[in-house]
N, C-alpha and C positions, 0 to 999 in steps of 0.2 A: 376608539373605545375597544378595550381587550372583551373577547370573548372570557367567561365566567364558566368555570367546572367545577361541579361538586363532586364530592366522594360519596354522599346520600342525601337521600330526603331532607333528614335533619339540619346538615350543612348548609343545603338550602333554603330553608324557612328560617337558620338564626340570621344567615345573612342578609337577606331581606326586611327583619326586626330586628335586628340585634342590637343591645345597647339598653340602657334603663329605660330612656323615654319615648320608645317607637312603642315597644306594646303600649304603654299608658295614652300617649296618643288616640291609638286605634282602638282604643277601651272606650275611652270617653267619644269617638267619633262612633263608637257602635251604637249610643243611644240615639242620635240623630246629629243629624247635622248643624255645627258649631262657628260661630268668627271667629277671627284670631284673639281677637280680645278675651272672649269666654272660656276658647281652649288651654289660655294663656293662663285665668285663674281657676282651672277647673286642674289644670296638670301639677299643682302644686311643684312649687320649689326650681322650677324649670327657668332658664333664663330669655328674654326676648330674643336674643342673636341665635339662642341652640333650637329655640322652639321655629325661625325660621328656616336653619338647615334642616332638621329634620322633618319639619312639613314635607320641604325640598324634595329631599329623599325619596320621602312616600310618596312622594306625587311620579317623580323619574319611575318609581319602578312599578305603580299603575294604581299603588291599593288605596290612594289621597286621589278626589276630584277637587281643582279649586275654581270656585266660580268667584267671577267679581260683575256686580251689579252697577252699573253704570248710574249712578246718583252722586247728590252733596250730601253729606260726605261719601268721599267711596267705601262699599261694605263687600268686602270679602268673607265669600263662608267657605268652609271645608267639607264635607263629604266623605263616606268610604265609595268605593268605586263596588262593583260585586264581587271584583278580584281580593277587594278587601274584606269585604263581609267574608269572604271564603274562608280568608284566617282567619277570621273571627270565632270562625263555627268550628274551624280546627284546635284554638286557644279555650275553646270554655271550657275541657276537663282538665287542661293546667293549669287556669285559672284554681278550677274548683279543687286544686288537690292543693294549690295554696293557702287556699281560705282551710281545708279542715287541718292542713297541719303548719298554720301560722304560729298560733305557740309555741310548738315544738321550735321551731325553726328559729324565732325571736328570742329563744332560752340559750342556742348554742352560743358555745365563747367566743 
């Protein structure tokens, strides 16, 4: 495994979410904690194969906890970890500057 350099902060927080459905992911695991199945129609539009790599992902890099509950059927659920909630707490005012200039943004060509 290559060691990882960034050039800044930023660099490194897109790295770690970057991509359409890692933030969305770690949006909907901010409300609590989810199975794959519900994460899977909560993330609208996402496919079964990509919604398992990027679990994957988040989990490799700490901000995804997966438990699996040892029953019939097996239930795995997902989690943010606190390294995840961290982004969380770092994401809510780009969140929020989405939502107030979502129209604006939805108008461009």
């Amino acid at each position: 495994m290559t060691k990882r350099s960034y050039t800044c902060g930023l660099d490194a927080a897109i790295d770690v979410m970057g991509g359409k459905w890692k933030g969305l992911i770690l949006f909907w695991l901010g409300e609590g904690p989810l199975r794959f199945g519900e994460l899977r129609r909560t993330v609208s539009g996402i496919s079964e194969r990509i919604l398992i790599l990027q679990l994957r992902e988040l989990e490799a890099s700490g901000l995804v906890h997966r438990e699996v509950h040892h029953q019939v059927p097996p239930k795995v659920e997902y989690s943010l970890t606190d390294f995840g909630h961290s982004l969380i707490a770092a994401l809510g005012p780009l969140g929020q500057w989405g939502e107030d200039n979502m129209e604006r943004l939805e108008a461009l060509p």
